[in-house]
C-alpha positions as CSV (number, residue, x, y, z in Angstrom):
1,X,-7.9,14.6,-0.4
2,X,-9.9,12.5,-2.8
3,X,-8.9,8.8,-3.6
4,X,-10.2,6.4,-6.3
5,X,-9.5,3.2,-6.2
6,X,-10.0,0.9,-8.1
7,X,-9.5,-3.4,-7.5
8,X,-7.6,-4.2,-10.3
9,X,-6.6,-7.4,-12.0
10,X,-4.0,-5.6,-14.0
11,X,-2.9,-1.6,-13.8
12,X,0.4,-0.2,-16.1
13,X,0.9,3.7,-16.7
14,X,2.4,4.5,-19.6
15,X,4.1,8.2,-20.2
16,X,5.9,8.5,-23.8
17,X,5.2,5.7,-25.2
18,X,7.2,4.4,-22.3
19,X,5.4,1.9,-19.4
20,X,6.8,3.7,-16.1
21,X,4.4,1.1,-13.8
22,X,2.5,-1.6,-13.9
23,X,1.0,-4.4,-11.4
24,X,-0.5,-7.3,-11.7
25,X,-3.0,-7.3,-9.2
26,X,-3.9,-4.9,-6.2
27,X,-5.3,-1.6,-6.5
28,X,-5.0,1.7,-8.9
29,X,-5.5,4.9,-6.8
30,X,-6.3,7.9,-8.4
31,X,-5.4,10.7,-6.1
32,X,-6.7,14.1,-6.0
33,X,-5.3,16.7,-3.6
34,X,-6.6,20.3,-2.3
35,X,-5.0,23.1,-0.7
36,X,-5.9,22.4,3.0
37,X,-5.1,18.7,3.1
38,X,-2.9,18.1,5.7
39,X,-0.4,15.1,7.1
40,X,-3.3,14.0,8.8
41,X,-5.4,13.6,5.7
42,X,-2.3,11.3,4.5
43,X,-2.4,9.4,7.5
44,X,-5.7,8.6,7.7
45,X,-6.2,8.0,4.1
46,X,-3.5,5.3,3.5
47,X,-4.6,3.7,6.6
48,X,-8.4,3.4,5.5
49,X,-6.9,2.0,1.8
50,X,-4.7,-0.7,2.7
51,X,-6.7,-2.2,5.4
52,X,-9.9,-1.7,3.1
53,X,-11.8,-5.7,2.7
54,X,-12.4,-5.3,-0.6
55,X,-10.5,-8.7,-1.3
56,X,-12.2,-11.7,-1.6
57,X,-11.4,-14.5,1.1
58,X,-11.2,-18.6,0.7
59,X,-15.1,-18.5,0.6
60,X,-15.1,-15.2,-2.3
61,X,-16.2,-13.1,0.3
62,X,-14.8,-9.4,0.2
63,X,-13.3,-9.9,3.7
64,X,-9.5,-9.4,2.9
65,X,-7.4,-6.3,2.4
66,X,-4.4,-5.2,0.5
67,X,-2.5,-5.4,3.2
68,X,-3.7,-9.6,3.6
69,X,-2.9,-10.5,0.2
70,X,0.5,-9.6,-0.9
71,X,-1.2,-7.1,-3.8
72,X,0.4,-3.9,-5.4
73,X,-0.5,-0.9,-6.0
74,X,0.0,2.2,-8.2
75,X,-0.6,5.8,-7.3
76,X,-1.9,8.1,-10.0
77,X,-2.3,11.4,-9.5
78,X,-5.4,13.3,-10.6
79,X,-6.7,17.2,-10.1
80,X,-9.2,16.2,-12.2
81,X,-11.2,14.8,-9.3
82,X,-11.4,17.8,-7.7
83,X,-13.8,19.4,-10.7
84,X,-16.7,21.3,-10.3
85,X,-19.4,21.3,-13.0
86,X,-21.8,23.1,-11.0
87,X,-21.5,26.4,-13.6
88,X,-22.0,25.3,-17.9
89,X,-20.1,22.4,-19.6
90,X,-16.5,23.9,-18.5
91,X,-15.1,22.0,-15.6
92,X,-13.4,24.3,-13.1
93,X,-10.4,23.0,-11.3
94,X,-9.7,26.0,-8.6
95,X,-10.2,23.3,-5.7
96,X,-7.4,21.4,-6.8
97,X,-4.5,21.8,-5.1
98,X,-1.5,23.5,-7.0
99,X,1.7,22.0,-7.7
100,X,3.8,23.9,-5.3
101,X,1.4,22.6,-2.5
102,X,0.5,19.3,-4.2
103,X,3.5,17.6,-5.1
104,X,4.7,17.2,-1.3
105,X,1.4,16.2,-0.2
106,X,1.9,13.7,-2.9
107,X,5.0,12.1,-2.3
108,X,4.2,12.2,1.2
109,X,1.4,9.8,0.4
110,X,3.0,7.7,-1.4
111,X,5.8,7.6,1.2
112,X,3.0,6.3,3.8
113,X,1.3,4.5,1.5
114,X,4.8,2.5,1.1
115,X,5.3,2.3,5.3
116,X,1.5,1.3,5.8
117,X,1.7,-1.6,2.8
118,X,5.3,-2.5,4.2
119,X,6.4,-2.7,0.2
120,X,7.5,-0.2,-2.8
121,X,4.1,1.3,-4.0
122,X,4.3,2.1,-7.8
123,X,3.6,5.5,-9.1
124,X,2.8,7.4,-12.5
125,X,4.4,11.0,-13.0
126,X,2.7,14.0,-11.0
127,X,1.6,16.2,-13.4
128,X,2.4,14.0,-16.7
129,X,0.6,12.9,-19.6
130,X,-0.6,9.4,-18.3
131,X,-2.1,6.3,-20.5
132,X,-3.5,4.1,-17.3
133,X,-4.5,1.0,-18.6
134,X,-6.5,-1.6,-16.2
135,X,-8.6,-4.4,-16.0
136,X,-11.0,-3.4,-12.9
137,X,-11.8,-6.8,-10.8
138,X,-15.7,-7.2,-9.7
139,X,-16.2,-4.4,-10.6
140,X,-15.2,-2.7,-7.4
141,X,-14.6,0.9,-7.5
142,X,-14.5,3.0,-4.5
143,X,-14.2,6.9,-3.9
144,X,-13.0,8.0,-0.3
145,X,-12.7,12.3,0.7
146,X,-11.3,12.9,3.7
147,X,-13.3,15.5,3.8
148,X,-16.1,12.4,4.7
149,X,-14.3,11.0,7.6
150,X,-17.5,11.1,9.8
């Protein structure tokens, strides 16, 4: 399981001309999923994003996390992230998880992600055609893989 996240000021996803999210400050997490992620990889994943000090405290110092400052977030999923480009200009996508598998691991996320924030978490549309508009904070933008716990 892949995450991008992303500090935002301002995230909304959009799907048919119609806004189906939007926050006004916390993070946007792009999530890709692969066929051998596991509750674990939930688990561990939401954990390491809401208590992640990428916040800035009374002094501006990134010491707070999401889970200090009252922020929202919004999941987006993405098999995109799982692309190779190792072989010509056409990205493959065979690592990426396929719905049957995905969506569960998905929505089991998100269902942690909501019991580890303590609030709703907002969501795009698995497998939709998503606008994701957002004003990234700092910058700060920050991939975690489970697959890199160590």
């Amino acid at each position: 399981m892949k995450a991008v996240i992303q500090r935002v000021s301002k995230a909304s996803v959009t799907i048919a001309d119609i806004k189906v999210a939007s926050i006004k400050g916390g993070l946007l997490i792009f999530l890709g999923i692969v066929g051998d992620d596991t509750q674990e990889d939930i688990n561990w994943l939401s954990n390491k994003i809401v208590n992640l000090r990428i916040f800035g405290d009374e002094n501006e110092v990134m010491n707070k996390a999401l889970v200090n400052t009252n922020g929202d977030a919004i999941v987006v999923s993405q098999f995109t992230l799982h692309a190779s480009t190792k072989k010509g200009n056409r990205p493959s996508y065979t690592q990426a998880a396929k719905p049957d598998v995905a969506i569960p691991l998905y929505e089991s996320f998100i269902t942690q992600l909501e019991k580890d924030l303590g609030k709703k978490v907002h969501t795009g549309k698995f497998g939709a055609d998503m606008k994701v508009d957002l004003l990234n904070d700092g910058p700060v933008t920050i991939i975690i893989d489970t697959k890199n716990k160590i």
